[in-house]
PDB file with one MODEL, atoms N, CA, C and O in Angstrom:
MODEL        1
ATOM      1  N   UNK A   1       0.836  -1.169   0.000  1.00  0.00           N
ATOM      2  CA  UNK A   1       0.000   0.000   0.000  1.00  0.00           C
ATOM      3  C   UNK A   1       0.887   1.240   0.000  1.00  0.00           C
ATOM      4  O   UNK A   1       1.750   1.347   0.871  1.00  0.00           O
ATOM      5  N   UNK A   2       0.728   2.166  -0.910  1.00  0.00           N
ATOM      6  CA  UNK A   2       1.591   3.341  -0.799  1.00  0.00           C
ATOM      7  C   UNK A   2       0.323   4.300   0.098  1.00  0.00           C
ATOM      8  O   UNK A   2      -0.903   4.254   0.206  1.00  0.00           O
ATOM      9  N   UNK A   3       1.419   5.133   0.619  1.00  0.00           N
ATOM     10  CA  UNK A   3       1.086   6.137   0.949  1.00  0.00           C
ATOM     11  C   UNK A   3       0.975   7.810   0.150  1.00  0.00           C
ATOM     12  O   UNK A   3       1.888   8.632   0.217  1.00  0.00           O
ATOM     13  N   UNK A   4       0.060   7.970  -0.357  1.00  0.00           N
ATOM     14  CA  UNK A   4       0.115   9.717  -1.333  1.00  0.00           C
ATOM     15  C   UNK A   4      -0.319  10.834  -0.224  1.00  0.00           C
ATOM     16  O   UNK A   4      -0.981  10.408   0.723  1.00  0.00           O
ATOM     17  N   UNK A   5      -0.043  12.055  -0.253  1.00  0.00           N
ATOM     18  CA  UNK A   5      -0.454  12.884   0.634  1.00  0.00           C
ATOM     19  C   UNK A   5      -0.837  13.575  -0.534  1.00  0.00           C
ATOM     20  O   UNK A   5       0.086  13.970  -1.246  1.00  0.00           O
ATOM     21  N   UNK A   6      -2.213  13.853  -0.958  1.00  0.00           N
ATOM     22  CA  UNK A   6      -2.660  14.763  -1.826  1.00  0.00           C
ATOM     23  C   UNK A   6      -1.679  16.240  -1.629  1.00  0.00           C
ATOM     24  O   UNK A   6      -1.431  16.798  -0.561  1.00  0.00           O
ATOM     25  N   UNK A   7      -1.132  16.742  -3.306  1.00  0.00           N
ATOM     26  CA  UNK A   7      -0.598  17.804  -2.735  1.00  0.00           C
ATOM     27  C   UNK A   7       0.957  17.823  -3.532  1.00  0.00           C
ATOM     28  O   UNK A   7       1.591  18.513  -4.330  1.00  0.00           O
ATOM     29  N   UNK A   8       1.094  16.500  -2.683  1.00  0.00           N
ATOM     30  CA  UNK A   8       2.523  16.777  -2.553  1.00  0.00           C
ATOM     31  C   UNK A   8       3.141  16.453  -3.789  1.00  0.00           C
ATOM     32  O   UNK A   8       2.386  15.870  -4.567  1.00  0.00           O
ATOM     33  N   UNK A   9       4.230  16.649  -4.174  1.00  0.00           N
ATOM     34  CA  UNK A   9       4.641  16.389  -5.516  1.00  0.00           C
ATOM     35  C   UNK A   9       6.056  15.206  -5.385  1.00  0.00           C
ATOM     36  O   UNK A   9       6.942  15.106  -4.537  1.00  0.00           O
ATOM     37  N   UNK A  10       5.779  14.471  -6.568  1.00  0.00           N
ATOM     38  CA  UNK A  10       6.179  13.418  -6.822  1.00  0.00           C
ATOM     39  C   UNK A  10       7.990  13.983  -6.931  1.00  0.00           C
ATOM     40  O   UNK A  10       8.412  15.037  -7.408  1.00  0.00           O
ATOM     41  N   UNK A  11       8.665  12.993  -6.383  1.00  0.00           N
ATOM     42  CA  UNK A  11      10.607  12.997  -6.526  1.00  0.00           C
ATOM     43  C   UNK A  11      10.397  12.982  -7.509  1.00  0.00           C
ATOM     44  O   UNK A  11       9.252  12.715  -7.873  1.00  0.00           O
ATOM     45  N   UNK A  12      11.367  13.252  -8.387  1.00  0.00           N
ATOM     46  CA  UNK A  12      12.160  12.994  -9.978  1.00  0.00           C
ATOM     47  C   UNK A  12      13.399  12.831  -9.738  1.00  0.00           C
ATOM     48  O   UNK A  12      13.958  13.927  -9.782  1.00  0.00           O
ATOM     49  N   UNK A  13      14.152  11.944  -9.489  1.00  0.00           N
ATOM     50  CA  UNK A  13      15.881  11.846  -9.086  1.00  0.00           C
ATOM     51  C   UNK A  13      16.334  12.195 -10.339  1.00  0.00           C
ATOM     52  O   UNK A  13      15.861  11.722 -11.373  1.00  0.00           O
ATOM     53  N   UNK A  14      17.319  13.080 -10.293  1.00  0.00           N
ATOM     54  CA  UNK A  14      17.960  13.600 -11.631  1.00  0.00           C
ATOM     55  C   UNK A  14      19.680  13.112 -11.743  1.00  0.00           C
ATOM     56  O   UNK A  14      20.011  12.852 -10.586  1.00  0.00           O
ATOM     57  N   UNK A  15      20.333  12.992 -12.255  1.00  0.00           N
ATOM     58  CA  UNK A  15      21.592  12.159 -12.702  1.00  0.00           C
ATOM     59  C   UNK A  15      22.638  13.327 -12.229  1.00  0.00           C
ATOM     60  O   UNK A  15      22.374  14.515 -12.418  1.00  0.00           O
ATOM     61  N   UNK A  16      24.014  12.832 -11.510  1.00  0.00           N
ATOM     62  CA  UNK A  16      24.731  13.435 -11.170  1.00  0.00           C
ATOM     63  C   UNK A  16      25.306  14.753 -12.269  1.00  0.00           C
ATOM     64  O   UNK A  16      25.184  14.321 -13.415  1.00  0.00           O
ATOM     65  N   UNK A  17      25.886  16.202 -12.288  1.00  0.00           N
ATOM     66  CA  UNK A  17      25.888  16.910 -13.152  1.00  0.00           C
ATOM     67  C   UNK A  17      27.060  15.972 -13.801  1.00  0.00           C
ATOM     68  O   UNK A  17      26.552  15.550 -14.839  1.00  0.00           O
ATOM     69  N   UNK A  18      28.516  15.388 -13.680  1.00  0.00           N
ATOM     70  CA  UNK A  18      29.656  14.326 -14.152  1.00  0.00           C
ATOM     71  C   UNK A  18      29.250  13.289 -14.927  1.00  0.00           C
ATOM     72  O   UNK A  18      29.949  12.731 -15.772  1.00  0.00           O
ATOM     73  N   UNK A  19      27.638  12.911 -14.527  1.00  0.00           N
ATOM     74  CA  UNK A  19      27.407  11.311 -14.854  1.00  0.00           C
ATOM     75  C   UNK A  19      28.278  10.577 -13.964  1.00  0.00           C
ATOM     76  O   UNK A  19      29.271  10.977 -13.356  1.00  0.00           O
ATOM     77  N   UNK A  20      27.593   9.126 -13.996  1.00  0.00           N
ATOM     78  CA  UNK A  20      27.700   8.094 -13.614  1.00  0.00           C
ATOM     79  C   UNK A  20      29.072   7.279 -14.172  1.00  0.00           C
ATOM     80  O   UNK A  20      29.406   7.190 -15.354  1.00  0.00           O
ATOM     81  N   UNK A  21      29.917   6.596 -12.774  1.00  0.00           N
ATOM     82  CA  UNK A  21      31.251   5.722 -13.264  1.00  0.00           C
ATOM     83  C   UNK A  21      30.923   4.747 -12.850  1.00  0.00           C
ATOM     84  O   UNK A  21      30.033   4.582 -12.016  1.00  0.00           O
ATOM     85  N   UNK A  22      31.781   3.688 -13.511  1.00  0.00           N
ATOM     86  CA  UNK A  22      32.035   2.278 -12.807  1.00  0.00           C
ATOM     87  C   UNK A  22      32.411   1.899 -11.468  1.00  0.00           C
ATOM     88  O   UNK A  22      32.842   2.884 -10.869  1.00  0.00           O
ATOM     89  N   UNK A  23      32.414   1.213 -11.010  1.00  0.00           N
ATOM     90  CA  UNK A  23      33.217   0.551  -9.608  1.00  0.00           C
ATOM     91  C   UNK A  23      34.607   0.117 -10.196  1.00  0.00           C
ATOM     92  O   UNK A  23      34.678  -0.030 -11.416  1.00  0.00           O
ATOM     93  N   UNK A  24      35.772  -0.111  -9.380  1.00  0.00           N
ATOM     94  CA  UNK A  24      36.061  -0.140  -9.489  1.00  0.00           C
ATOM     95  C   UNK A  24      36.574  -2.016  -9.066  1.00  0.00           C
ATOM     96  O   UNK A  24      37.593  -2.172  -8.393  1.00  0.00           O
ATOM     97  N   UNK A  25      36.001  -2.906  -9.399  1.00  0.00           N
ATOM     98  CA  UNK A  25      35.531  -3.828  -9.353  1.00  0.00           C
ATOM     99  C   UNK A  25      36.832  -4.947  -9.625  1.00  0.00           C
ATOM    100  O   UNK A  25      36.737  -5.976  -8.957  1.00  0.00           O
ATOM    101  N   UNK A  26      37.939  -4.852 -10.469  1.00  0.00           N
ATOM    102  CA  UNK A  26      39.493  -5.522 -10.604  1.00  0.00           C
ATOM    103  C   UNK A  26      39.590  -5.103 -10.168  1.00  0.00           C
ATOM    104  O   UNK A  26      39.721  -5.225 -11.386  1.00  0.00           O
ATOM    105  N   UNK A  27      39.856  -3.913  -8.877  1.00  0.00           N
ATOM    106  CA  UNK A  27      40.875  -3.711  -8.212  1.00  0.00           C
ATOM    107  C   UNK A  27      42.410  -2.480  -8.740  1.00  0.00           C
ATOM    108  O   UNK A  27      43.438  -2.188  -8.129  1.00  0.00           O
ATOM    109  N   UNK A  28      41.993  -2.141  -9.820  1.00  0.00           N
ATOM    110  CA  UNK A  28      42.737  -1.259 -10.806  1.00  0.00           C
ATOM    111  C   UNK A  28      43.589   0.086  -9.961  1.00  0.00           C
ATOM    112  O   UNK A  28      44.787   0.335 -10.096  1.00  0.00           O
ATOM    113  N   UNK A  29      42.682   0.789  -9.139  1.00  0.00           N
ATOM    114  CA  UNK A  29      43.254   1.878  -8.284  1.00  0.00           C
ATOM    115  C   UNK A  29      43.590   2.046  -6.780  1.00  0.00           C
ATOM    116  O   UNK A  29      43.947   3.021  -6.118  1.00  0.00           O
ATOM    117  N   UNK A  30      43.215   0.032  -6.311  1.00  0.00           N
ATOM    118  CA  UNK A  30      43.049   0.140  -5.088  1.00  0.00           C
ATOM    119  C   UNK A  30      43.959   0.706  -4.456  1.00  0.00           C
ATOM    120  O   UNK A  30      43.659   1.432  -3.508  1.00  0.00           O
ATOM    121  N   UNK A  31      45.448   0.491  -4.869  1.00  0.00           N
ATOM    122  CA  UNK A  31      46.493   0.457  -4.211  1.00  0.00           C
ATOM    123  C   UNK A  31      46.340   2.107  -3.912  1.00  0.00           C
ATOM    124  O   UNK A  31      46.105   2.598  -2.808  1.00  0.00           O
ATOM    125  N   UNK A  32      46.491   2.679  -4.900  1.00  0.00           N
ATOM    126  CA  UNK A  32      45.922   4.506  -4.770  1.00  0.00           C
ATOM    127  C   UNK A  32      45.116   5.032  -3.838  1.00  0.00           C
ATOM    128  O   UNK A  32      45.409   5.844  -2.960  1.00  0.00           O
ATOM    129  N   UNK A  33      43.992   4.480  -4.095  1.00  0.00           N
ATOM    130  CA  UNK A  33      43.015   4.533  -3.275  1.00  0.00           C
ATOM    131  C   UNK A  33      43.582   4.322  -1.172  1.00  0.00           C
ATOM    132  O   UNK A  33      43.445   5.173  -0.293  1.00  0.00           O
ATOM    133  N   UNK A  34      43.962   3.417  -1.086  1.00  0.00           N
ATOM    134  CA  UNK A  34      44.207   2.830   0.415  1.00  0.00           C
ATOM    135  C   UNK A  34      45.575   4.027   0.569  1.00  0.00           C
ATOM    136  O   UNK A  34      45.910   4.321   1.717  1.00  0.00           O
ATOM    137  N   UNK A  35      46.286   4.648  -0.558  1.00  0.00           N
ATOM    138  CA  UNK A  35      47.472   5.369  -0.083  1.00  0.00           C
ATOM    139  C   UNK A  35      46.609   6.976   0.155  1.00  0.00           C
ATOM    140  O   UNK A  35      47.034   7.795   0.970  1.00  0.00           O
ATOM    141  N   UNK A  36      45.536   7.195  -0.580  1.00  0.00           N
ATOM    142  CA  UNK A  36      44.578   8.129   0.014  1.00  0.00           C
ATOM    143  C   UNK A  36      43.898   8.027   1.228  1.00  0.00           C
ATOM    144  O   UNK A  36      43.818   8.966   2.020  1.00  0.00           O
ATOM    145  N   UNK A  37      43.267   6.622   1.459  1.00  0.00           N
ATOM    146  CA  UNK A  37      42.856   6.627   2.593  1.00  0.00           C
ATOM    147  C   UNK A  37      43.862   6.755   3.898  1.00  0.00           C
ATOM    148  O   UNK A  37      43.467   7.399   4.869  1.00  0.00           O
ATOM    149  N   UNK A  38      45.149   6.142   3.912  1.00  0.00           N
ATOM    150  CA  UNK A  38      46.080   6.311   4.971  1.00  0.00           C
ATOM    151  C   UNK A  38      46.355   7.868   5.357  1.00  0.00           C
ATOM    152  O   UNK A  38      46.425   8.384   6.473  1.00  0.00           O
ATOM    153  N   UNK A  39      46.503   8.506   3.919  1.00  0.00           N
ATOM    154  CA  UNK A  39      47.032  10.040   4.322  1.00  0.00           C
ATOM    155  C   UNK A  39      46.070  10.746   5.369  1.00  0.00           C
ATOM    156  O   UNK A  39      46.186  11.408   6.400  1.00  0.00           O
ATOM    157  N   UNK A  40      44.734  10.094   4.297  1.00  0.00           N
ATOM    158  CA  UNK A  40      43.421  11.001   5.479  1.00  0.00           C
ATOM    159  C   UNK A  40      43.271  10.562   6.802  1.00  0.00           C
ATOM    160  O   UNK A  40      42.514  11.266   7.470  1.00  0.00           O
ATOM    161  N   UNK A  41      43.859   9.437   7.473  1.00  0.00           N
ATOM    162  CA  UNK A  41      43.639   9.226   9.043  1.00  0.00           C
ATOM    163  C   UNK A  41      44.836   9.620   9.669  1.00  0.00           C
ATOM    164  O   UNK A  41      44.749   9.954  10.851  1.00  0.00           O
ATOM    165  N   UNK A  42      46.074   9.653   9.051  1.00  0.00           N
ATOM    166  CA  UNK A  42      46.967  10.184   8.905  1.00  0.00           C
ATOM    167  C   UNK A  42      46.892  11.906   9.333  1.00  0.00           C
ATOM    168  O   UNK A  42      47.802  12.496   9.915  1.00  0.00           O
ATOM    169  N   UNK A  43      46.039  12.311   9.046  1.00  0.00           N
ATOM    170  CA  UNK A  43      45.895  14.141   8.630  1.00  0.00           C
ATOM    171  C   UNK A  43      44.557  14.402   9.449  1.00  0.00           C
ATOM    172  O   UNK A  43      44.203  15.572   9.302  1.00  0.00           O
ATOM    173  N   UNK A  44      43.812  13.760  10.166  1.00  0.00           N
ATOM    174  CA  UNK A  44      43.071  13.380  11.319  1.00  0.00           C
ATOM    175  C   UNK A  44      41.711  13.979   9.883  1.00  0.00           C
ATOM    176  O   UNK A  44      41.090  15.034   9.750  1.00  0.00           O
ATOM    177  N   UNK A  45      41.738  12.969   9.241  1.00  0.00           N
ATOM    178  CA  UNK A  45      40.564  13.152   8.012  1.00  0.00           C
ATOM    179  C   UNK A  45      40.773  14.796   7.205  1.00  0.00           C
ATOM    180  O   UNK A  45      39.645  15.255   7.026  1.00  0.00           O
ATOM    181  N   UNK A  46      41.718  15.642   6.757  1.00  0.00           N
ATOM    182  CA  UNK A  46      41.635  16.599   6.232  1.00  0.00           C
ATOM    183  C   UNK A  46      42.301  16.564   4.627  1.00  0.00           C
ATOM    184  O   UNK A  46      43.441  16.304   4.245  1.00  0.00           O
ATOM    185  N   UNK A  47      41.371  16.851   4.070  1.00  0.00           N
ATOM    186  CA  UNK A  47      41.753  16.161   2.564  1.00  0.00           C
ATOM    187  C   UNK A  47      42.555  17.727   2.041  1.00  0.00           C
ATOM    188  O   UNK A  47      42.925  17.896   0.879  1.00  0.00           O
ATOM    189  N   UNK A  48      42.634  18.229   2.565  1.00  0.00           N
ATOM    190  CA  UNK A  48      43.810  19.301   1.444  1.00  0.00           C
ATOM    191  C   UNK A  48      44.972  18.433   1.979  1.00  0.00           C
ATOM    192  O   UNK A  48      45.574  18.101   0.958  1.00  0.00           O
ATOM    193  N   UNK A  49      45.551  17.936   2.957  1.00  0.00           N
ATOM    194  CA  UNK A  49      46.547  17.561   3.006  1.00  0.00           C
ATOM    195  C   UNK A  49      46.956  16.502   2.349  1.00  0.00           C
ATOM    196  O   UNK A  49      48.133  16.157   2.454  1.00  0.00           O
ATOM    197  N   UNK A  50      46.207  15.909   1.682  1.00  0.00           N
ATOM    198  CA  UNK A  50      46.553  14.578   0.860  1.00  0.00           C
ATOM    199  C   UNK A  50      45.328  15.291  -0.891  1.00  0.00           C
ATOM    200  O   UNK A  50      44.406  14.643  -1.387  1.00  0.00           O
ATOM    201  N   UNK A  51      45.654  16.231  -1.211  1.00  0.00           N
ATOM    202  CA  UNK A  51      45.481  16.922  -2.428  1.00  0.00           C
ATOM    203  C   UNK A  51      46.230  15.919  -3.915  1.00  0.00           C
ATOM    204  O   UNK A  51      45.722  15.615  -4.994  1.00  0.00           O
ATOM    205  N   UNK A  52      47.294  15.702  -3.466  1.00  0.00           N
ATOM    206  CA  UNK A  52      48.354  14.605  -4.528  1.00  0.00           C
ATOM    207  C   UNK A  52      47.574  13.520  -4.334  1.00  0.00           C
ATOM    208  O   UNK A  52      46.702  13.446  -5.200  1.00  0.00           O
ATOM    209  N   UNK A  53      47.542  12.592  -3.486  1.00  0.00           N
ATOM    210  CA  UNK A  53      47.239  11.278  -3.127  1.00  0.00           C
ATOM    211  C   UNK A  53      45.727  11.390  -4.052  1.00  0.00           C
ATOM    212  O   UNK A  53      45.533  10.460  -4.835  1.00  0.00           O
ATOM    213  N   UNK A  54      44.964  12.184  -3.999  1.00  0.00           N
ATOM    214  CA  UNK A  54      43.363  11.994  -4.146  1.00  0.00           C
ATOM    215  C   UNK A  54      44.011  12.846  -6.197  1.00  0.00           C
ATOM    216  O   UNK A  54      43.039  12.980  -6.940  1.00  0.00           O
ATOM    217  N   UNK A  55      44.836  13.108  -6.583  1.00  0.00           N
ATOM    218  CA  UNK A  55      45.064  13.307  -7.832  1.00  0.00           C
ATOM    219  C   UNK A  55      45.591  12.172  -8.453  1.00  0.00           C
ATOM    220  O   UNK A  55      45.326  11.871  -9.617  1.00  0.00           O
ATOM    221  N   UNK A  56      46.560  11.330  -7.489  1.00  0.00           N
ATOM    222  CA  UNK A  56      46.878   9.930  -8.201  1.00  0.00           C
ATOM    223  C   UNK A  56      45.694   9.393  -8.319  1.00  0.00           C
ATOM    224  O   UNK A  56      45.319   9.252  -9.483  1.00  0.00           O
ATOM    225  N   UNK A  57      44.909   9.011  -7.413  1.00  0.00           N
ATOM    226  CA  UNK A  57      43.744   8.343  -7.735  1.00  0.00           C
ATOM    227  C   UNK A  57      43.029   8.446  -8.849  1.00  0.00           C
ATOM    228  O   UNK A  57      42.655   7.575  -9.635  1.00  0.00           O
ATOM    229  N   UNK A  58      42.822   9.996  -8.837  1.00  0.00           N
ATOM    230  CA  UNK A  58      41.680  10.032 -10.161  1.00  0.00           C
ATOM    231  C   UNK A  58      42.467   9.985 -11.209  1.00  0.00           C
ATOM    232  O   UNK A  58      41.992   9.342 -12.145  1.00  0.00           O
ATOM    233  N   UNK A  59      43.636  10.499 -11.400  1.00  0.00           N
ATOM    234  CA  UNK A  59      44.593  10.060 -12.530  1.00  0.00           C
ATOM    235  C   UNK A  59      44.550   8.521 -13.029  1.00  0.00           C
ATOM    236  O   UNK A  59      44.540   8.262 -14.233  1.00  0.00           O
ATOM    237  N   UNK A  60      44.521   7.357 -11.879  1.00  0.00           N
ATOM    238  CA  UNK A  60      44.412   6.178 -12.154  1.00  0.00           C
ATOM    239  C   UNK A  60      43.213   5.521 -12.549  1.00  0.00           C
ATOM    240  O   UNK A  60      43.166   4.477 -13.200  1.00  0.00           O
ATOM    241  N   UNK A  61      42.195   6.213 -12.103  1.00  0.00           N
ATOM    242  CA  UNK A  61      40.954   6.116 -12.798  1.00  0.00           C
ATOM    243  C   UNK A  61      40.452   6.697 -13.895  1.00  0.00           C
ATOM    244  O   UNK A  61      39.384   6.223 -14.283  1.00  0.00           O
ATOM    245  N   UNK A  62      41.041   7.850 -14.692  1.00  0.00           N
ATOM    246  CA  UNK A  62      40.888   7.561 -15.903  1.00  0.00           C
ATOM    247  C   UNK A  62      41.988   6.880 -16.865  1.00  0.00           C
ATOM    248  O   UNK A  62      41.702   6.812 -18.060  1.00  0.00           O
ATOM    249  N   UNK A  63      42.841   6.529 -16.562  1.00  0.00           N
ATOM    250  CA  UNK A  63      43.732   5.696 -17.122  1.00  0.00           C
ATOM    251  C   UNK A  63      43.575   4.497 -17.172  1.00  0.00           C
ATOM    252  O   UNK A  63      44.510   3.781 -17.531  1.00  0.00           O
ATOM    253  N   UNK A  64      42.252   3.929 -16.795  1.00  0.00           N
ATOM    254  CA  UNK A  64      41.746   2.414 -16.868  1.00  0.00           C
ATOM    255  C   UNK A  64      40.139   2.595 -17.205  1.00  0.00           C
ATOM    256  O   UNK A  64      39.339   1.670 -17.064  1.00  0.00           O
ATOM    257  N   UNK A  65      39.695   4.209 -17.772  1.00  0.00           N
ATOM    258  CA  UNK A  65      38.542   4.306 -18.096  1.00  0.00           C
ATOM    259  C   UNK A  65      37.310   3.722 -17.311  1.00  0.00           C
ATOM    260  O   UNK A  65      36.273   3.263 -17.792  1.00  0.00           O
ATOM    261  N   UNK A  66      37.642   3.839 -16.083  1.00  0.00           N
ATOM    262  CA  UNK A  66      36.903   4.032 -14.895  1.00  0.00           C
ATOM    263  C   UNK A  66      36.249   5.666 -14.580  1.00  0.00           C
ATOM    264  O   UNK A  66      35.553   5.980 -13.615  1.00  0.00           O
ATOM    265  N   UNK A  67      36.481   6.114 -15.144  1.00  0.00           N
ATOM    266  CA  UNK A  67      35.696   7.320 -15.499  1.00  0.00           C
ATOM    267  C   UNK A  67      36.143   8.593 -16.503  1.00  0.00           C
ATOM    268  O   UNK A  67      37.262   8.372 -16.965  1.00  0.00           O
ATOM    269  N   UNK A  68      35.745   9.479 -16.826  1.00  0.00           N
ATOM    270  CA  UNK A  68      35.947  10.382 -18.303  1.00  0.00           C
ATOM    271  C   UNK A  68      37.052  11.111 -18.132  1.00  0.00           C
ATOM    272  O   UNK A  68      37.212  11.581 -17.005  1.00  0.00           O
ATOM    273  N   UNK A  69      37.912  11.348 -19.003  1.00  0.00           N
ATOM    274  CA  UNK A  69      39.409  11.454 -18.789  1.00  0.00           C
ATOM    275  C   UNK A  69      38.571  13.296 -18.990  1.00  0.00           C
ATOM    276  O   UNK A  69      37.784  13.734 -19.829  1.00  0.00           O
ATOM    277  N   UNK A  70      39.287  13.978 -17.687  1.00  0.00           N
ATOM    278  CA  UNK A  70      38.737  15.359 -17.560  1.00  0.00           C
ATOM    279  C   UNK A  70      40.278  16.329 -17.135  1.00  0.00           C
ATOM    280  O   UNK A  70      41.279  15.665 -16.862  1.00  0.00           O
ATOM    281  N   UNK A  71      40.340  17.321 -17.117  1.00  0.00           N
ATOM    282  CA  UNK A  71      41.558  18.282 -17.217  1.00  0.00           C
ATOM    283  C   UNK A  71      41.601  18.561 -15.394  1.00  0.00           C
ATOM    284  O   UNK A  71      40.688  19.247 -14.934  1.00  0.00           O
ATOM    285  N   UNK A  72      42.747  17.974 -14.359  1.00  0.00           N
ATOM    286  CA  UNK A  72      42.454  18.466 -13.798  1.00  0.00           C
ATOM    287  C   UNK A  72      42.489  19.457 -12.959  1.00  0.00           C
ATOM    288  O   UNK A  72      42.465  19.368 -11.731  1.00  0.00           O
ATOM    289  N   UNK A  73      42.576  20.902 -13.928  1.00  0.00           N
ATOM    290  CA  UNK A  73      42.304  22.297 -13.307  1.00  0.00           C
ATOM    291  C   UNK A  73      40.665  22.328 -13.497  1.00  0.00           C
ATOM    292  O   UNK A  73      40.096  23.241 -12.899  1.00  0.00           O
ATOM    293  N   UNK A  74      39.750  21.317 -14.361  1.00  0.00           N
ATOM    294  CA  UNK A  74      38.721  22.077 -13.764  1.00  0.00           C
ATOM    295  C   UNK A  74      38.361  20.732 -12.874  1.00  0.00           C
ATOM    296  O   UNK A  74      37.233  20.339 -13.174  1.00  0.00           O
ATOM    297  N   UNK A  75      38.919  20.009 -11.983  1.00  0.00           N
ATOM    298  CA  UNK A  75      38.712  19.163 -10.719  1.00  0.00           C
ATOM    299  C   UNK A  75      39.164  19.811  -9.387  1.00  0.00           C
ATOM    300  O   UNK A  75      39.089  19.256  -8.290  1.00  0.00           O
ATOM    301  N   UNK A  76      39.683  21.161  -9.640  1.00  0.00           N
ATOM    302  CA  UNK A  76      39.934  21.696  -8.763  1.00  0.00           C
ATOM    303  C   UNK A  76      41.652  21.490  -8.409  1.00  0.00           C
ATOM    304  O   UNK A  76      42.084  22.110  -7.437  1.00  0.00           O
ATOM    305  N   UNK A  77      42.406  20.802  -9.040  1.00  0.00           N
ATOM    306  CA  UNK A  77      43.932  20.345  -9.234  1.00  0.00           C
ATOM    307  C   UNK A  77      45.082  21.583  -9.942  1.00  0.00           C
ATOM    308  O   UNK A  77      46.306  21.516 -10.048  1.00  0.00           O
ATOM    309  N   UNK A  78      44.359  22.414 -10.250  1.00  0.00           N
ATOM    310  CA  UNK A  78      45.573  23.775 -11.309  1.00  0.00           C
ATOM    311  C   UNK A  78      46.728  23.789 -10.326  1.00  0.00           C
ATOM    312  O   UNK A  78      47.739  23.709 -11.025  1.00  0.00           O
ATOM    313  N   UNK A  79      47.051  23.845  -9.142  1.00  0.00           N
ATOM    314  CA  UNK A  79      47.795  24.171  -8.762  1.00  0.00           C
ATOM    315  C   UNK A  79      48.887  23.196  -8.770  1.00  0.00           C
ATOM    316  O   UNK A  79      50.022  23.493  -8.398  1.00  0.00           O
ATOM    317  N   UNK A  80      48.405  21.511  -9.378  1.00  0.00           N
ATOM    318  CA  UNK A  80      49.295  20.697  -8.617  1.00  0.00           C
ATOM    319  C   UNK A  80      49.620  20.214 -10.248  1.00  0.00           C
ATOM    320  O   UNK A  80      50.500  19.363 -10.372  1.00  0.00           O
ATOM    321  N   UNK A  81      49.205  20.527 -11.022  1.00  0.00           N
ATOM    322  CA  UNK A  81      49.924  20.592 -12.371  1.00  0.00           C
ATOM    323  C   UNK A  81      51.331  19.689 -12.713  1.00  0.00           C
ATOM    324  O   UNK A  81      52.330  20.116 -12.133  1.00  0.00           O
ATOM    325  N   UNK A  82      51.444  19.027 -13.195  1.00  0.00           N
ATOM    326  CA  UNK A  82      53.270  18.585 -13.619  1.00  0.00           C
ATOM    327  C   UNK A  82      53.764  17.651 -12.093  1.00  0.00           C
ATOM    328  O   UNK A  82      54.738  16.901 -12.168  1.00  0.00           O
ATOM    329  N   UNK A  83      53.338  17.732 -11.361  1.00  0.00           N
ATOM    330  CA  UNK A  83      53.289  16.820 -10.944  1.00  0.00           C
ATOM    331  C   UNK A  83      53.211  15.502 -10.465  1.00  0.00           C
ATOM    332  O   UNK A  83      52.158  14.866 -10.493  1.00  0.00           O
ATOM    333  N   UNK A  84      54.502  14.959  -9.929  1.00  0.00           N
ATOM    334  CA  UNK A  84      54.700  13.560 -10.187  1.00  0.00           C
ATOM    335  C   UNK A  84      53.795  12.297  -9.466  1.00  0.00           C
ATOM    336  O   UNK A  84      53.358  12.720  -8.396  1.00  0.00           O
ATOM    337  N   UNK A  85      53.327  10.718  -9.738  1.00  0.00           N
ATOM    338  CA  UNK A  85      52.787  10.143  -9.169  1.00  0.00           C
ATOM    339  C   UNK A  85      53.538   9.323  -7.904  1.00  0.00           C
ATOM    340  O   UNK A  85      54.668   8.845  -7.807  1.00  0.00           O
ATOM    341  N   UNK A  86      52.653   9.367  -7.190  1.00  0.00           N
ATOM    342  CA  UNK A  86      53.638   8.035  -5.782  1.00  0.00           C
ATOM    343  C   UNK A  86      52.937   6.612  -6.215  1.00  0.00           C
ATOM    344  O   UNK A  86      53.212   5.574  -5.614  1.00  0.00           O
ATOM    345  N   UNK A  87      52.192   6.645  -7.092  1.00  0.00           N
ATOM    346  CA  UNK A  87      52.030   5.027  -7.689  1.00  0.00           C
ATOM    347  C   UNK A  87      53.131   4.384  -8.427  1.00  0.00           C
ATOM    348  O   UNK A  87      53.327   3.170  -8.477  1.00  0.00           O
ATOM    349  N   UNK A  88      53.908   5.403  -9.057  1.00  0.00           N
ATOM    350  CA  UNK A  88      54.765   4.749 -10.156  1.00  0.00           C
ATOM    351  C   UNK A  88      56.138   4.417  -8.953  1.00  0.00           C
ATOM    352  O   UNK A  88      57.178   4.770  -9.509  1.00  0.00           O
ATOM    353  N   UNK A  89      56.341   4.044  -7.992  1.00  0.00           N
ATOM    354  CA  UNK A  89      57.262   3.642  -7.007  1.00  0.00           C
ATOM    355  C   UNK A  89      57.375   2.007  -7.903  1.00  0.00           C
ATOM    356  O   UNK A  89      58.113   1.119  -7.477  1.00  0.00           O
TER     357      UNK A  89
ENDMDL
END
């Protein structure tokens, strides 16, 4: 039995403004990923301090087309430009 409250207007869920990615499901960026997560408990959860770490990541995710290869000064990254990866160790 649903419940309607005359009146009220129906949700419409609308699609993220990026669209929708994959999971990351092989395992492709984990290693990235867990070197992001360390920095952030590391940095008592403050993500400017691990700014690189969370750029390898998405770097590694579009490099396995896990999501749309995008520029990233407009991800909010201009500053960290030319910058080298700590994956390629």
């Amino acid at each position: 039995m649903t419940s309607m409250t005359f009146g009220q207007k129906k949700f419409i869920p609308t699609a993220p403004e990026k669209g929708s990615f994959p999971l990351d499901h092989e395992g492709q960026c984990k290693k990235l990923m867990l070197y992001y997560m360390r920095c952030l408990r590391a940095n008592n959860d403050d993500n400017s301090a691990c700014r690189q770490e969370s750029k390898d990541y998405l770097q590694c995710r579009m490099d396995n087309n896990l999501m749309a290869k995008e520029e990233f000064s407009k991800l909010g990254f201009g500053d960290l430009e030319g910058t080298e990866k700590k994956g390629d160790k």
